[in-house]
Every structure is written in C-alpha cells, then in structure tokens.
C-alpha positions in Angstrom: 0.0 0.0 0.0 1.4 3.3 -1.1 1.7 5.8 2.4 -0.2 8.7 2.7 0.5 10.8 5.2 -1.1 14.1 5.5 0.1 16.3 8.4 -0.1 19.6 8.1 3.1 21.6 9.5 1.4 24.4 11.6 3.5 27.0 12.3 3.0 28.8 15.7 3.6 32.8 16.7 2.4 34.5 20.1 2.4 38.4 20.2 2.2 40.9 22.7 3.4 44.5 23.3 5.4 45.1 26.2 3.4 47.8 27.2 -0.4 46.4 27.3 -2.1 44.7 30.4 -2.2 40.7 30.2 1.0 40.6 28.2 2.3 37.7 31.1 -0.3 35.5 29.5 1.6 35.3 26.4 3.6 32.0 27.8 0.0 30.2 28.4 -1.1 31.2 24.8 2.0 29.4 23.6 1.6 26.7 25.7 -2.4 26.3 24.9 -1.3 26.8 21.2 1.1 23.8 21.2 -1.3 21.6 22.8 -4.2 22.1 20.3 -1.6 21.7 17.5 0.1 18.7 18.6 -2.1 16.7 21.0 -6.1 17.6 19.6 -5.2 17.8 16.0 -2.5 15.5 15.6 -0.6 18.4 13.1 3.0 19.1 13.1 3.9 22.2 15.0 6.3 24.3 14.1 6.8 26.9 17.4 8.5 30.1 17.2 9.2 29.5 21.3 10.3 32.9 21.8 7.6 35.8 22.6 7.4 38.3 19.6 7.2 42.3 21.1 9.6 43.7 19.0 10.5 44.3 14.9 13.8 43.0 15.2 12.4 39.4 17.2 9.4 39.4 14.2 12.3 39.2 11.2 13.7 36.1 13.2 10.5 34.2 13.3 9.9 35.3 9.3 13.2 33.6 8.6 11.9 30.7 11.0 8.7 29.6 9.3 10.2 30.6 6.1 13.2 27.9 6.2 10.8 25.4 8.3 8.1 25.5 5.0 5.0 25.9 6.9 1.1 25.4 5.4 -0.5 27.2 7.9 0.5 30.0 10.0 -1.5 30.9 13.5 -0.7 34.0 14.6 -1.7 34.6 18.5 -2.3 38.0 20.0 -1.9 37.7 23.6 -2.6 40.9 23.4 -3.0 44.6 21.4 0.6 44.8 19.9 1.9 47.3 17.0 1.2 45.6 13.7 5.1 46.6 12.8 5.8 43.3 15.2 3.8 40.8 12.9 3.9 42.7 9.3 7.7 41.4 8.3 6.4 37.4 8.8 3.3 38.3 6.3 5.3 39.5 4.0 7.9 36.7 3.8 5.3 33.9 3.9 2.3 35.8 1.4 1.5 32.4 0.6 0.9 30.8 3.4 -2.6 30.7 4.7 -3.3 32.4 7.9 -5.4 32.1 11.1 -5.5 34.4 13.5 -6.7 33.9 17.1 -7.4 36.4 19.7 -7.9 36.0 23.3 -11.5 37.1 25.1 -10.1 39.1 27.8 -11.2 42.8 27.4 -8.8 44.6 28.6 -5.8 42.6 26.6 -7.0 44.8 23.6 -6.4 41.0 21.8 -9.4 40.9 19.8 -8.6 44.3 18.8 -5.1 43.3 17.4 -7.4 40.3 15.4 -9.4 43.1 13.9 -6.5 45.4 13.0 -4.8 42.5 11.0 -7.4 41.2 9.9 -8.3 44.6 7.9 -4.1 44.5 6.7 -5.0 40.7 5.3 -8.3 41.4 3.7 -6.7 44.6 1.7 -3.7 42.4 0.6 -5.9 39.7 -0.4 -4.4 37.3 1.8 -6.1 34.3 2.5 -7.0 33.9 6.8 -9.5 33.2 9.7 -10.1 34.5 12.1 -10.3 32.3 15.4 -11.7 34.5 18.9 -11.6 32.9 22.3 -10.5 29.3 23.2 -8.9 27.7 20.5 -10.1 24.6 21.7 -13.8 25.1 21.2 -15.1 22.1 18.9 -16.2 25.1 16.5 -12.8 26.6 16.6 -10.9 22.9 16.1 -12.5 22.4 13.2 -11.8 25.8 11.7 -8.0 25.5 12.4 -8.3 21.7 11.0 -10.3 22.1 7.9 -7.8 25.5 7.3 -4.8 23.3 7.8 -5.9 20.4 6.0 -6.9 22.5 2.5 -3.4 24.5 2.6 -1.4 21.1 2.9 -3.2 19.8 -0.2 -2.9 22.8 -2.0 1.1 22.7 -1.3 1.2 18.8 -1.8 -0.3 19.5 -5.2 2.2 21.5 -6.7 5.1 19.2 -8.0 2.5 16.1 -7.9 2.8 13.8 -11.5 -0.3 12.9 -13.1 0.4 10.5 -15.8 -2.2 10.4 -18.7 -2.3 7.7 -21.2 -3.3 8.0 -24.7 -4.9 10.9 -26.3 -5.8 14.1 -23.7 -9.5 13.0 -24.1 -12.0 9.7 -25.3 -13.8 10.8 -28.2 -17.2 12.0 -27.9 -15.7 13.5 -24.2 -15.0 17.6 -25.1 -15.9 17.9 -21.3 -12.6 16.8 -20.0 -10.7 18.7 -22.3 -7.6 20.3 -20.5 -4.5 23.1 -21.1 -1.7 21.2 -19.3 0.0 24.7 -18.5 -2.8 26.0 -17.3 -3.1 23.3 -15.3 0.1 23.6 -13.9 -0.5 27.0 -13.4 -3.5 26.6 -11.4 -2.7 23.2 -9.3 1.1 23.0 -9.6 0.5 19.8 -11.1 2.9 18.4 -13.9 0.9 16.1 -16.1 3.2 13.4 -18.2 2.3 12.5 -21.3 2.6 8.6 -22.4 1.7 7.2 -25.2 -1.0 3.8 -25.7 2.3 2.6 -27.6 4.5 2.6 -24.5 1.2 1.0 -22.6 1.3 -2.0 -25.1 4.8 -2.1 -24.8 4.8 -2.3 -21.2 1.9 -5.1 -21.2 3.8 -7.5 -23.8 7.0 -7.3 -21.7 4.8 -8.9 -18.6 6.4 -12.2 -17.5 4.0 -15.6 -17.7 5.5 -15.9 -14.1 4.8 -12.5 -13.0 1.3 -13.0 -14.3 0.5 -16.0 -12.7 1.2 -14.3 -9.3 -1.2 -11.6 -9.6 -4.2 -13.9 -11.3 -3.6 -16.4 -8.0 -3.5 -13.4 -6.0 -7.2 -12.0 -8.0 -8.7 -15.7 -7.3 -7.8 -16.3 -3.6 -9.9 -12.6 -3.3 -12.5 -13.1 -5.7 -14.6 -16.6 -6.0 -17.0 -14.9 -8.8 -15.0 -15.8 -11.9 -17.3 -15.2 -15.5 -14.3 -13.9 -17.4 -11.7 -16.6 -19.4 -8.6 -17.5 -18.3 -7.3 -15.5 -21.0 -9.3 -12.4 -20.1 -7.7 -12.5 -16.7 -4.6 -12.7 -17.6 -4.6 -10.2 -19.7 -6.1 -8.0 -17.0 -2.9 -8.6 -14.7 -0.4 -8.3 -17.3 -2.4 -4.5 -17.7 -2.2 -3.9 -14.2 1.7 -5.3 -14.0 2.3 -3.2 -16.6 0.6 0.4 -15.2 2.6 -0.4 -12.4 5.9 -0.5 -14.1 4.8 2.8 -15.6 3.5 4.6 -12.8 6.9 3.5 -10.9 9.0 4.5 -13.8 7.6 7.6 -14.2 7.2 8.5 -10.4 3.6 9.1 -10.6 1.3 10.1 -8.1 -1.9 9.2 -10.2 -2.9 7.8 -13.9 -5.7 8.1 -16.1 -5.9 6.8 -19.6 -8.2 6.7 -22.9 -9.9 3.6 -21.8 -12.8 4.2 -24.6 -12.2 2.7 -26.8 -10.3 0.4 -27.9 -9.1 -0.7 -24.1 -12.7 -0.5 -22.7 -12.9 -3.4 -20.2 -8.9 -4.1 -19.9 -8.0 -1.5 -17.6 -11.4 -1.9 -15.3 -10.0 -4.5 -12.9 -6.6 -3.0 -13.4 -7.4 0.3 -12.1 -9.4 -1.4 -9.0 -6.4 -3.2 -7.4 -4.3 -0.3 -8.1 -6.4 2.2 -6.4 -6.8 0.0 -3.6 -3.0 0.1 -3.4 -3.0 3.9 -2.8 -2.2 4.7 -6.7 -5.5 6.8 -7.9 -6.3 5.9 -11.6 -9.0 8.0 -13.6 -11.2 7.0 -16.5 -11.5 8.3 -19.8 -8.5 10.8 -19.6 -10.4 12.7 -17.1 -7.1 14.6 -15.5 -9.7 17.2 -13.6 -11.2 14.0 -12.0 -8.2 12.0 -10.9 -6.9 15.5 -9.3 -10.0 15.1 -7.4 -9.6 11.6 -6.5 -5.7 12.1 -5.1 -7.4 15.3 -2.9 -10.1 12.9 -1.6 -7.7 10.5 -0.8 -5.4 12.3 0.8 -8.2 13.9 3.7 -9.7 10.5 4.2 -6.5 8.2 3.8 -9.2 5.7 2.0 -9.6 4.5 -1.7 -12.2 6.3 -3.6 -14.8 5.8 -6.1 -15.0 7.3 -9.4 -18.7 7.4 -10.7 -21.5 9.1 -12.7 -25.2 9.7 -11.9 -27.1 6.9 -13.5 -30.8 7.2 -11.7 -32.5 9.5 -9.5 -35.1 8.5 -7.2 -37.7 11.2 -5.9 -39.7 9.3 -3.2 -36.4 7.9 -1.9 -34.6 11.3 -2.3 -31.4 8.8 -3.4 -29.3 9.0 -6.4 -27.6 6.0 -7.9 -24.0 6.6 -8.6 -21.9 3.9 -10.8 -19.4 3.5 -13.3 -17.9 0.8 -15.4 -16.6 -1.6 -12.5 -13.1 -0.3 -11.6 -14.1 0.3 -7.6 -11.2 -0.7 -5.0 -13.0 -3.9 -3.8 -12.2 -2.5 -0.2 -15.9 -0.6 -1.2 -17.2 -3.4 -1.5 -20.8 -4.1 0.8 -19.7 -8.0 0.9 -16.8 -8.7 -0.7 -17.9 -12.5 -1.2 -20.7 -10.8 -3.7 -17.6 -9.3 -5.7 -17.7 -11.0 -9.4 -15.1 -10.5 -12.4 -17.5 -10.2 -15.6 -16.5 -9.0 -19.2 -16.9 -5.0 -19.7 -21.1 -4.8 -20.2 -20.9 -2.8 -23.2 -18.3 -5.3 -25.6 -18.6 -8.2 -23.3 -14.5 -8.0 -23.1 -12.0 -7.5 -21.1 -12.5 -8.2 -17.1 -14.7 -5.5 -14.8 -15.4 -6.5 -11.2 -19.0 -6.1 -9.9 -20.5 -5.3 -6.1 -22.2 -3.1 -4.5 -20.8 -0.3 -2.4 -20.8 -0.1 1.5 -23.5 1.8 2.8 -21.7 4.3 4.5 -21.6 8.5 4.4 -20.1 9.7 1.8 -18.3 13.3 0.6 -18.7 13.8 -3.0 -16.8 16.0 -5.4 -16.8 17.2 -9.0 -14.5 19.4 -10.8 -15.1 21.6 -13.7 -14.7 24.4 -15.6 -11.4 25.9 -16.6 -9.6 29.1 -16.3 -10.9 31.3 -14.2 -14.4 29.7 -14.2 -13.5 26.6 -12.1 -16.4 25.1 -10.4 -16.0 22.3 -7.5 -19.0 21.0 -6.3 -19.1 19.6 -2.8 -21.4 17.2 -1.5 -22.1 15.0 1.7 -24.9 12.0 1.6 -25.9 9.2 3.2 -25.0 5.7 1.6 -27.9 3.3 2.0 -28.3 -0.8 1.1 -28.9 -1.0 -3.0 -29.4 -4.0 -5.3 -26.9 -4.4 -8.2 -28.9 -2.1 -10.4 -25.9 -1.5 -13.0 -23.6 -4.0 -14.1 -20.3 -1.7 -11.9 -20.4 -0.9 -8.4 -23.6 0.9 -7.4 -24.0 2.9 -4.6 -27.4 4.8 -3.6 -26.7 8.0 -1.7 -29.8 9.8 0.0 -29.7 13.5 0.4 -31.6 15.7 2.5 -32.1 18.5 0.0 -35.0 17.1 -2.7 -33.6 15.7 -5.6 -35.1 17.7 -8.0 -33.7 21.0 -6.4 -30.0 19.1 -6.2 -30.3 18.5 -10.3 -31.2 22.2 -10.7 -28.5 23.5 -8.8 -26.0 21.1 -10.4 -26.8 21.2 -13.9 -28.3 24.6 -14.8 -27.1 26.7 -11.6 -23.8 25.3 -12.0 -22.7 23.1 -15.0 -21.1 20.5 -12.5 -18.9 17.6 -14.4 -20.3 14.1 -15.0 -17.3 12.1 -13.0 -18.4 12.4 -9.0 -15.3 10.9 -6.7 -16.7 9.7 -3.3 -15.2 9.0 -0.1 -16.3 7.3 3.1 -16.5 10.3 5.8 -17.5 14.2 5.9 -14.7 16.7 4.4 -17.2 19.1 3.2 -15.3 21.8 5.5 -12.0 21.0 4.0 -13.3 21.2 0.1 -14.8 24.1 1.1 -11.4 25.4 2.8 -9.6 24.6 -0.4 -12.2 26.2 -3.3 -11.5 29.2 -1.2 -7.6 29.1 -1.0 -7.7 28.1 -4.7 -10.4 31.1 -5.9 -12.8 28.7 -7.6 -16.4 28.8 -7.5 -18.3 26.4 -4.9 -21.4 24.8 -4.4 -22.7 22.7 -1.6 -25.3 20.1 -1.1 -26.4 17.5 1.4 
C-alpha cells in the first residue's frame, strides 16, 4: 500500500506588546497553542518559542517559518501589539494561509489586534481566519483543522505527477478537455504525457510468471470468476504493466483513454491499483483523478470514481456507478464481488459489487480558467441491489432531488465524473475552493 501521510506543518507565533495589560499570558497562549496543535489535532507544529514584542524578534521568526516551509501560519495576539511586530512574517510567507486567534479578555485589547490584521490581510488579499476565544472550542478545532488540511493539499499539489495515457481526451468526451499549462499554473501539477504505444509495450514485456502471481492473488480474493482464463490474464499483465509505468515515471496518479479500444482491460486494473493507494481515472479525465488524489489524501481511504445513473424522488437517493473499476475494499460483501466481461463489448474483465452503505463526501470538478467550479457534497449511503452492471451505490440526500439536479446542472454546470469518499470533508473542500479562488457549491 502506497503511504499517505497528511500532516499539516502548523507554524505557531504568540504576540504581545510590552506595554499592554495581560502581556504575562503570552507563555500560556504558547503553551495552549502547542497543545491544540500537537495533542487535539494531531498536526506538526512548528513553534517560534520565543515571545514576539519587538521588529527585530518578528524578522527572526519570518526567517523561521520561512526555512521550516510551513502550510498554515497561527498568529496569536496575547494581546493589542503594533502591527510593525507581525507585518515582516506576512510578508515573507504571502503564501501561506493564515489564522488568527485572539484572546477574550477585554482589557488585553487581543481581539482588537485580530481586527486590526485582519483589515491588513483582507486589503492584501491574503487568505486567513479568524479564530476569537479558546482555540479549543469544537467550533474553533474544526476551523484550524479544515484550514490546515486544505493548505497542505494545496502545497502537496504542486510538484505532484499525473500520468495520462493516450490521447488528452475519449472521443465523444469535449468535457474533460484540458491546457496542461494552465493546469500547472493553477494546481502546480505536472501532467506526463505517455503514449497507448509505451502501454502495449509495457503489457507484452509482462512475464507468464509474474502474471500467474497476480491472477492467483485476484482468485484467492474473488470466487465470482465469469471472465476466461485468458481475459484475466490479460487483465494482470495491464495492471503489471501500469505499475511498471506509474513506478517509472514517479507518478502520483494515472488516467488513460480507456474508450475505446481498451474499454474493459484497464477496469479491474485500475481497481487493485487504487486499492494500493495509486488513484487511476477513467476516460482521460485529469480534472477528476486530481480530485480523487485530494479525496484521498483527507480520508487516507480509496475512492470511487462514478456518474449519476438514476434519480429516485420518493427515496430522495441517487444512484452513482461506473464501469466496474471500484477498490474492492468498497465493496458491501466482498464474497458478492464478481469478475465479468466490460457490459458494453462483453470483453476484457470489470469486477462487480455493490458499495458499503456508509456517508459519503462527494466531489466534481469543472470548468477551466478562471471559471472553475467544485462541487461539494455530503450523503448518506444506504443498502442498494446491483442495479448497474459496476459498483452501485445509492446515496440519500436531504435536500430534494429535484432542487439538487437544478442546482447542479443549470445553476452550476457540475462535471459528469463524481469521486466519493467514506467520511464528511465538506469543511475542507470548502477550505480549499476558497484558498484556490474557484467557485463552490454545496449540497447534502
């Protein structure tokens, strides 16, 4: 299983003037601080330990959190202080996101000092929160977390590989259409281009050996086998062979143009590998497989890529599905799993189940420069039949189904491809739309 491991390093800064009332509680602030940081949220804390009152004390803790490469910086105001003492880190970390928490004692002049910066960050469009009275309140946890969380993916993003094979999109696809610069410009991501060539290549260089391996592996999991023996084995020497690439390459994800001559062979491919920790997208959807490495990294669990097949009115449910390519950890029963040829050419080797009824987040990304849209939703995953010939899942909302279609489709233009993952990161999504300027919706 590839690791994930996302800690946010949270840097930490108490301020005070020398000259204001409460300015010997600036020790407990730093203390409180470290606590929340390390022990209630599990982040990394970076501490500036000494007390900043003074300009020449605020250019050592700039060149601190600088050299330390912080995500998040939370500034503490133990109490009113010039803004001279906390203006030089601002401007050495302009891209880090800020929170700023003021003590509730009146005559600190703390919140005051929040306001007064708060002002300065709003006129530099710099992105913050701002966090009054105890840090530890559940309300104010998970303001720091879902802050923390969004500006660690959005650094984590830049540099990340995203391999795509095959043409940039299926054909009949214009949706997932993408400018690879602007991409980079927007996400930091590098995508690398490979051909279906390299692919083939890759897959007639498998071993019989090798092959075996991962077929006994497949059949001590699965006991549903409607596929040939040749079918499987071609679907391990696929997923042998994305391997090799996605190792060779240093990729963090993959997506390639499945449809249409490989529909069906990289199904089952794609569902052991994601289960591994390696994201893969269908149908050369980059925007989507960004959103499936984000989703995996806030709930360290594999995700499903899906599409709305049937909406449900009385039940206020939507069915989501896709070809069959779902980690089999998703699975409701994995004894229910079966390996069947792709539906639509009745080759290749999908596996079929139904998904664990479980909450869900959702996501969608869409749009391009500067008229990206995420969409961010949160349901309830309830026991289904297998309607579709994939891996069903029905999700009840509360909002009525016909208002969530409105909202999605003509409000919002909202892409096709939904990722899901088991747990509730609306707050983070919505934490990272802001940090990254795009346009947001929400529903539940």
């Amino acid at each position: 299983m590839k690791v994930n491991n996302l800690k946010p390093r949270v840097g930490l800064a108490v301020i005070r003037s020398p000259y204001e009332k409460g300015m010997e509680k600036a020790e407990e602030m730093l203390k409180k601080g470290l606590e929340v940081i390390d022990k209630r949220l599990g982040f990394f804390p970076i501490v500036f330990k000494e007390i900043i009152d003074n300009e020449k004390v605020s250019e050592e803790a700039a060149e601190y959190f600088e050299r330390e490469e912080i995500d998040t910086l939370l500034i503490a105001f133990a109490t009113w202080a010039d803004d001279t003492y906390v203006l030089p880190i601002i401007e050495r970390l302009h891209d880090t996101s800020i929170a700023i928490w003021s003590w509730n004692y009146i005559e600190t002049g703390s919140l005051v000092a929040g306001y007064q910066l708060s002002s300065i960050l709003k006129d530099l469009d710099i992105y913050f929160k701002f966090i009054p009275g105890e840090l530890s309140s559940p309300e104010n946890l998970g303001k720091l977390r879902s802050m923390a969380l969004a500006a660690t993916i959005k650094n984590r993003l830049y540099g990340t590989k995203i391999g795509i094979i095959g043409y940039q999109r299926i054909k009949g696809s214009t949706d997932v259409t993408f400018d690879e610069l602007e991409l980079r410009k927007t996400f930091g991501v590098r995508i690398i281009a490979i051909g279906i060539d390299d692919l083939l290549d890759e897959i007639n260089s498998v071993g019989s050996d090798e092959t075996k391996d991962v077929c006994d592996n497949i059949l001590r999991k699965v006991k549903c086998i409607k596929v040939s023996k040749e079918q499987l084995e071609d679907s391990c020497k696929v997923y042998i062979a994305l391997k090799n690439i996605i190792k060779k390459y240093d990729l963090d994800a993959v997506t390639v143009e499945c449809a249409y001559k490989f529909l069906g062979r990289v199904c089952l491919p794609f569902s052991l590998l994601i289960d591994e920790g390696y994201m893969c997208g269908c149908e050369s959807d980059v925007r989507s497989t960004i959103v499936m490495l984000i989703l995996y990294w806030l709930g360290n669990k594999p995700v499903l890529f899906a599409e709305p097949l049937f909406l449900n009115e009385e039940e206020n449910s939507v069915i989501f599905s896709h070809c069959g390519a779902a980690p089999l950890s998703l699975a409701s029963n994995d004894k229910e799993a079966c390996i069947v040829p792709m539906r639509l050419t009745g080759k290749g080797a999908v596996i079929t189940f139904t998904v664990k009824p479980q909450e869900y987040t959702l996501a969608a990304l869409s749009g391009r420069k500067g008229n990206y849209r995420l969409l961010i939703g949160y349901g309830k995953g309830v026991p289904t039949d297998l309607l579709f010939e994939g891996n069903p899942v029905k999700v009840v909302f509360k909002t009525p189904i016909k208002d969530i279609v409105e909202k999605t489709t003509e409000e919002f233009g909202a892409s096709r491809h939904w990722i899901l993952v088991p747990g509730n990161y609306v707050g983070e999504l919505t934490e990272l739309a802001k940090l990254l300027s795009f346009k947001y919706k929400i529903i539940r």
